[in-house]
N, C-alpha and C positions, 0 to 999 in steps of 0.2 A: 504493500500500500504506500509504504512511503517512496519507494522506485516510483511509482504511477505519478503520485503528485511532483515529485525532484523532477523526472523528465522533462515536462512540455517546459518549466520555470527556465530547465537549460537551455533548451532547445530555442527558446525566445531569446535568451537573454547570448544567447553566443551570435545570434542573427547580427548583430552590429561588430562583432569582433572577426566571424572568418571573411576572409577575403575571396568570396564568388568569383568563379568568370563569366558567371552568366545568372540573367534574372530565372533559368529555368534550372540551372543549378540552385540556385538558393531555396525557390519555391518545392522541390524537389527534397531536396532537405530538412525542410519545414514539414511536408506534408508525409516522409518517413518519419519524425517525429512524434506525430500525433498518430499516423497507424500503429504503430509500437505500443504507445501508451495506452491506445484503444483495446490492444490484445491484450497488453498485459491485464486492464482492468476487468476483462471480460473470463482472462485463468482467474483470474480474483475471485470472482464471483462463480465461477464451476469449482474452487477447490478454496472453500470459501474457511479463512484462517478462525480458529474460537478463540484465540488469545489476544492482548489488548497490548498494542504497540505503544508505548511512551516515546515522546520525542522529547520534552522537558519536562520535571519538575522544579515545580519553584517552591513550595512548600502546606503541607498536609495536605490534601484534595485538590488542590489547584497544578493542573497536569493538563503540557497540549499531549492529547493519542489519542489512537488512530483505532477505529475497531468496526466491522459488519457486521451491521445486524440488518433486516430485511429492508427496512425503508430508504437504509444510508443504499443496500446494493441496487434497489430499485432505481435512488437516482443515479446514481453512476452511472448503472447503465443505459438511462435514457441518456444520459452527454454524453459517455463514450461514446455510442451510434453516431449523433447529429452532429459532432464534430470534424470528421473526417470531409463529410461531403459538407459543412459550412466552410472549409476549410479551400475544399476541389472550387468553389465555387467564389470563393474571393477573390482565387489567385487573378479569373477572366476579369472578376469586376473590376479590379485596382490594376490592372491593366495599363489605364491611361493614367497613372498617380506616380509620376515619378520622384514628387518631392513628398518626401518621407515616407516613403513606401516599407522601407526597412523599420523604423519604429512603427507604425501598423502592425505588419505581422509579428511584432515583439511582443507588446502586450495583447495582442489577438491571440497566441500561443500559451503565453504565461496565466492567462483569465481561464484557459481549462485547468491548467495544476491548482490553480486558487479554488475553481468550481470543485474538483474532486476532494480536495481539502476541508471542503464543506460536506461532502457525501458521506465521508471517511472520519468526520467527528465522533469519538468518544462522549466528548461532554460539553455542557455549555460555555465553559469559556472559551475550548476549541472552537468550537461552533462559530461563535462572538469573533476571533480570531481571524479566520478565513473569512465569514461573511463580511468582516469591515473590510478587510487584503482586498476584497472582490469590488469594491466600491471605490477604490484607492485604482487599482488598475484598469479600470475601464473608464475613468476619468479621462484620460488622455486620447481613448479612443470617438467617447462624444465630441469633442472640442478639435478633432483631426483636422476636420479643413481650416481652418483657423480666422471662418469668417465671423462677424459680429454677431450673427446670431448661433453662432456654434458656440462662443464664450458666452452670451447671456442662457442656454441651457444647460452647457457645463454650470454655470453656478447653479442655477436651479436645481441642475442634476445632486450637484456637492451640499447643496444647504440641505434639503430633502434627505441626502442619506448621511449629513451631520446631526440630523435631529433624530433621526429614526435609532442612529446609534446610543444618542443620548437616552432613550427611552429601555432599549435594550439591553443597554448596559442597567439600569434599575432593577430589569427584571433580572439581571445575571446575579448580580449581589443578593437580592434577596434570597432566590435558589442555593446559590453558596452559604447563605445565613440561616436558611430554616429547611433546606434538604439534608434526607440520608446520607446523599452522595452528591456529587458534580455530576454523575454517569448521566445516561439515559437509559430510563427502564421505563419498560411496556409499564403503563398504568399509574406513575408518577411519581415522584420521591420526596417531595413533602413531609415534614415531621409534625404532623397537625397536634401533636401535645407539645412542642415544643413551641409550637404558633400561638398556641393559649386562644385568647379571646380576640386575636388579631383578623378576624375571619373577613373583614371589610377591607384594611391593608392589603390580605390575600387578593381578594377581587380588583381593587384600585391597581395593582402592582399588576394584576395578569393583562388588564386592560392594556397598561402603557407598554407590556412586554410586548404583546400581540399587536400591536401599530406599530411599534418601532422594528418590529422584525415586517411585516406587510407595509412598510412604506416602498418596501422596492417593489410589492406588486400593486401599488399605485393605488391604493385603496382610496374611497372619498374620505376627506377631504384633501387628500396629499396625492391627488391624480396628474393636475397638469404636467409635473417633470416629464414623465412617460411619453407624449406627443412630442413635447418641445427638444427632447433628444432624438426624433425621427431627420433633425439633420444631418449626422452620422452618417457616414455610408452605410448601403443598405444591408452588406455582412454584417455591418456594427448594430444597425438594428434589431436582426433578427437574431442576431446575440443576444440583444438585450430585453426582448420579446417573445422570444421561444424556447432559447436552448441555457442560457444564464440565471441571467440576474435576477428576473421576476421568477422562476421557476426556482431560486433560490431563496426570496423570502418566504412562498408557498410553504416549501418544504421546512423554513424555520419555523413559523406556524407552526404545520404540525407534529413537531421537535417539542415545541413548550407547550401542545395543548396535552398531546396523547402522551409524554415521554418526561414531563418535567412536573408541569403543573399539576398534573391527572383530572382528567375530566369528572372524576367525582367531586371534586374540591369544586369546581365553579360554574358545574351541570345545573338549570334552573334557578341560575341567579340571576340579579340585574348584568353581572357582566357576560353573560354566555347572551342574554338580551340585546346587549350593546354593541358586543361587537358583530354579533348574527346581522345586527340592523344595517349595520357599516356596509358589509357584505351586501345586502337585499339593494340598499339606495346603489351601492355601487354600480350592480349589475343591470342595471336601470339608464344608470347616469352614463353611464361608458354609451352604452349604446346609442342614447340618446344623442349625444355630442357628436357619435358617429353620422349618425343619420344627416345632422348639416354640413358635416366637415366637406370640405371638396376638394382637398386637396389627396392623394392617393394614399399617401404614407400615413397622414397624422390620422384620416380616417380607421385605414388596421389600426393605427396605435389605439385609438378611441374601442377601437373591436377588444382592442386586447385588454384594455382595462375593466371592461363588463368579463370579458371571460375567466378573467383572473379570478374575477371576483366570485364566481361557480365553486372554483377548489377552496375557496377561504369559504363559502355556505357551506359546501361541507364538512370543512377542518370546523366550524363553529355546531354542526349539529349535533358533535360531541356523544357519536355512536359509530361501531365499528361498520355499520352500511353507511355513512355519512364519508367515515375515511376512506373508505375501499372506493365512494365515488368521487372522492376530491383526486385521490391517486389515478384512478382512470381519468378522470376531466384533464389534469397535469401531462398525462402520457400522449392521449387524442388530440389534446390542445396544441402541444407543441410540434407534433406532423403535422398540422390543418395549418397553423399560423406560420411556422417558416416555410412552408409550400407557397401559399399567399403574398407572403413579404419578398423570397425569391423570385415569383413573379415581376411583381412588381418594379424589384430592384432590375430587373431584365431590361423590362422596357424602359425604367431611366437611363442604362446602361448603352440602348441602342438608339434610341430618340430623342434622350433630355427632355421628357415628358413628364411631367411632377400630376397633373389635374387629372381630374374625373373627365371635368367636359371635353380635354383632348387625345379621347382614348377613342374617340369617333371611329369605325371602321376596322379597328387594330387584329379585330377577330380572324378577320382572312389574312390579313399579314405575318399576324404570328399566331399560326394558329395550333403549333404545341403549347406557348406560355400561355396563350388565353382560353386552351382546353384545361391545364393541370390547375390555373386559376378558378374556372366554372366548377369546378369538381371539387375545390376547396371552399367554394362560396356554398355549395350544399351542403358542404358536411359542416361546416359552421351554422348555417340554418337550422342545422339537426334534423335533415331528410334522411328518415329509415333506409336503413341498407348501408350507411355509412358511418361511421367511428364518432361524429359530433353527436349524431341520436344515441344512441348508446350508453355515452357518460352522462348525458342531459336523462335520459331515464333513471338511469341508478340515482344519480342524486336527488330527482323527482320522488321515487320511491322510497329512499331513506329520509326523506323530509316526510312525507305523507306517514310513516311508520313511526316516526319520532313524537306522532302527537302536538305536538307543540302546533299554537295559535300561529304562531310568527314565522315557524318553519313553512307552514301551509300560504303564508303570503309570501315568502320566498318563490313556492313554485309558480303564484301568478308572477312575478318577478321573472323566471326564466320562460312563461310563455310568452310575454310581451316581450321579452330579449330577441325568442326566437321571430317575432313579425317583424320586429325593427332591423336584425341583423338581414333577415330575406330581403325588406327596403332597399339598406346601403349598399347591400352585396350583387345583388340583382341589378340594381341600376346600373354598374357597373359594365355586368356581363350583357345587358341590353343593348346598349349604349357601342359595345365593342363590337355586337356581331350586326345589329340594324340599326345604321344608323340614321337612314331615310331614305328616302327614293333620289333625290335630286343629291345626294353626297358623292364628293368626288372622290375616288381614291386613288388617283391623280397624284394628289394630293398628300400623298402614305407612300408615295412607287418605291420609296428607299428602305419603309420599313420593314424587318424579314425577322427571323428568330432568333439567340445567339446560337453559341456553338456546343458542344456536346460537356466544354466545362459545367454549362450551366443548366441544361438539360437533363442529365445524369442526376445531377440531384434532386431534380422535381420532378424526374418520372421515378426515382422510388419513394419519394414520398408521396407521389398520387398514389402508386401502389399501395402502401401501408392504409393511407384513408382507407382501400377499399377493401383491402387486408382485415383491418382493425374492425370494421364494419360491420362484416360477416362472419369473424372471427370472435365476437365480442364477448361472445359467452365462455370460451375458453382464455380468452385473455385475464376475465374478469376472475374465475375460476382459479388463475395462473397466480395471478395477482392477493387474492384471498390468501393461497398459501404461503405465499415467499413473505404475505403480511402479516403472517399466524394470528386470523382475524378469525373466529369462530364463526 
């Protein structure tokens, strides 16, 4: 484990020191890097270690290690997978970026060993550890082109996950002061006699833990960051939208609900209330922003902030059919959304085309990026037969099962999600294939597909959609076990 996370951090960080003869030698280099770390993580996980790696102590309980248990190998192995081909697919896009191309793929590389270092957490300050690394190194990649509005969402980006840390770190100290252990263990570690009459503390404390770890999945009130970093290039976004960052606070979530906090301690309080509600207006509000956006990118990003907010509904319904659909939502989510986002980045790639309204006709032009595109816009709808119905059911049904008043208006919350996201997504695809009778395409003659860098990785992630789709019950099933969820 700790080979897995060393690697890519080298492999980034030598990119500025050997001396290339060639940009396909260097990228070449980069991308055996990340295959490496990708096997190695994946022997990890088939020959999965019981003992618990210490890399420091500093003194009694306070230790960064490294240890798997089912949820940490889950994610890993969802980023080991999407890195590789996020990886095949930046090399076409940065292409024409010849100034600072080499710092790009430095911390583009270094952000998976920080990602796995989070999968690979023992305990919470580990956790705390690498998730702040992860916010530290991807700063440089929101702010890459180094225009004005690249520095005012880099700070957005930095204020947002200074505050989020600020909260997080509250909830760590507490943990450290009134848990068993630092670990994480199934059903939570809490020393509720040593807590005494503090039971309000407990909730106020889980509150600020649970925002400060969900501020990177963009929760309301701390959404905007999320769009205002789609100036990024579009690898940097779908980093930071499907395969990273926000997939990294989901997963701290539910680290401190199920593994820290224990959902006994704050099941049917005002705070399993409060933050369920975050969640509900979220997935409301994301979508809703979506529906006027017009610009291509900040719209996904708007998608993607309602979606996030699906795996946080069910990290907050605080039942093991809640987890099992927040972890399928996270898995579904992240094929549907970097298929999406790679599209997209296609077309700014071949046209410098940013809008909705100048996607006029684009469907016959390119008409692989705007098939694997239509195909993504229904599984995010949640059209049966595809991998977005699927985790949108399981969470449906674990809110319905949970009883709760508030869970049940969650799930009108995900049915108005799913008409609004048909809205934004649909318009799209209409818009690309009929654009009118009297439209020239004339007009487009230069526009075509790209090349197989960029293609490869959105026909297997069409794939997996339709994979994950019809596969869903075995997945789900898949997933139940490695989660030892009864």
């Amino acid at each position: 484990m700790l080979i897995a996370v060393i690697l890519p951090i080298l492999t980034g960080l030598s990119v500025r020191l050997l001396p290339f003869r060639s940009r396909r030698a260097m990228l070449a280099y980069m991308e055996t890097g990340v295959i490496l770390t990708s096997a190695l993580v994946y022997w990890i996980l088939f020959h999965r270690p019981a003992e618990t790696v210490t890399l420091f102590r500093f003194t009694g309980n306070l230790s960064v290690a490294f240890r798997l248990d089912g949820l940490g190998g889950f994610f890993a192995g969802l980023v080991a997978f999407l890195w590789p081909f996020a990886m095949l697919y930046s090399f076409e896009y940065m292409k024409g970026e010849k100034r600072g191309e080499k710092s790009f793929f430095l911390f583009y590389v270094v952000t998976y060993g920080i990602t796995l270092g989070v999968a690979f957490a023992e305990n919470i300050l580990t956790l705390y550890f690498f998730f702040e690394m992860l916010s530290l190194v991807t700063l440089p990649l929101v702010m890459f082109t180094r225009t004005k509005e690249a520095i005012r969402a880099s700070r957005t980006y930095l204020y947002n996950m200074l505050g989020g840390a600020a909260f997080a770190f509250i909830g760590m100290v507490f943990l450290l002061t009134y848990g068993t252990t630092s670990s994480f263990v199934q059903g939570g570690v809490l020393d509720l006699e040593k807590l005494g009459g503090r039971s309000n503390m407990l909730l106020v404390i889980y509150v600020l833990c649970f925002c400060g770890f969900s501020i990177k999945t963009a929760v309301w009130p701390f959404s905007g960051w999320l769009p205002k970093a789609g100036v990024a290039p579009t690898p940097v976004t779908a980093l930071l939208h499907a395969v990273a960052v926000v997939n990294t606070g989901a997963f701290a979530a539910m680290r401190v609900t199920y593994y820290s906090f224990g959902t006994e301690a704050v099941k049917g309080t005002w705070a399993q209330k409060t933050v369920m509600a975050l969640a509900v207006v979220t997935i409301v509000y994301g979508c809703s922003r979506a529906l006027k956006e017009t610009h291509l990118k900040r719209r996904l990003a708007w998608s993607t902030v309602s979606n996030l907010s699906y795996i946080l509904f069910g990290v907050t319904l605080m039942t093991p059919l809640g987890l099992l659909g927040a972890v399928l939502h996270m898995l579904f989510h992240s094929v549907m959304k970097i298929c999406s986002f790679f599209c997209a980045g296609a077309v700014l790639h071949k046209t410098g085309r940013n809008y909705v309204h100048e996607l006029d006709g684009f469907g016959r032009r390119m008409p692989w990026v705007f098939g694997f595109f239509t195909l993504s816009a229904l599984a995010l709808m949640g059209v049966p037969g595809l991998c977005g119905f699927a985790s949108k059911w399981a969470l449906a049904k674990a809110a319905v099962d949970s009883g709760s008043p508030l869970a049940l208006l969650g799930v009108a919350a995900l049915l108005i999600s799913a008409l609004l996201t048909a809205i934004y997504m649909l318009t799209i695809v209409v818009r690309a294939y009929f654009p009118g009778k009297d439209f020239d395409y004339g007009a487009i003659a230069d526009v075509d597909d790209p090349n197989w860098m960029m293609l490869v990785p959105l026909g297997v992630f069409a794939f997996l959609i339709l994979f994950f789709g019809l596969c869903s019950g075995q997945v789900s099933e898949l997933l139940r076990n490695v989660l030892q969820i009864g």
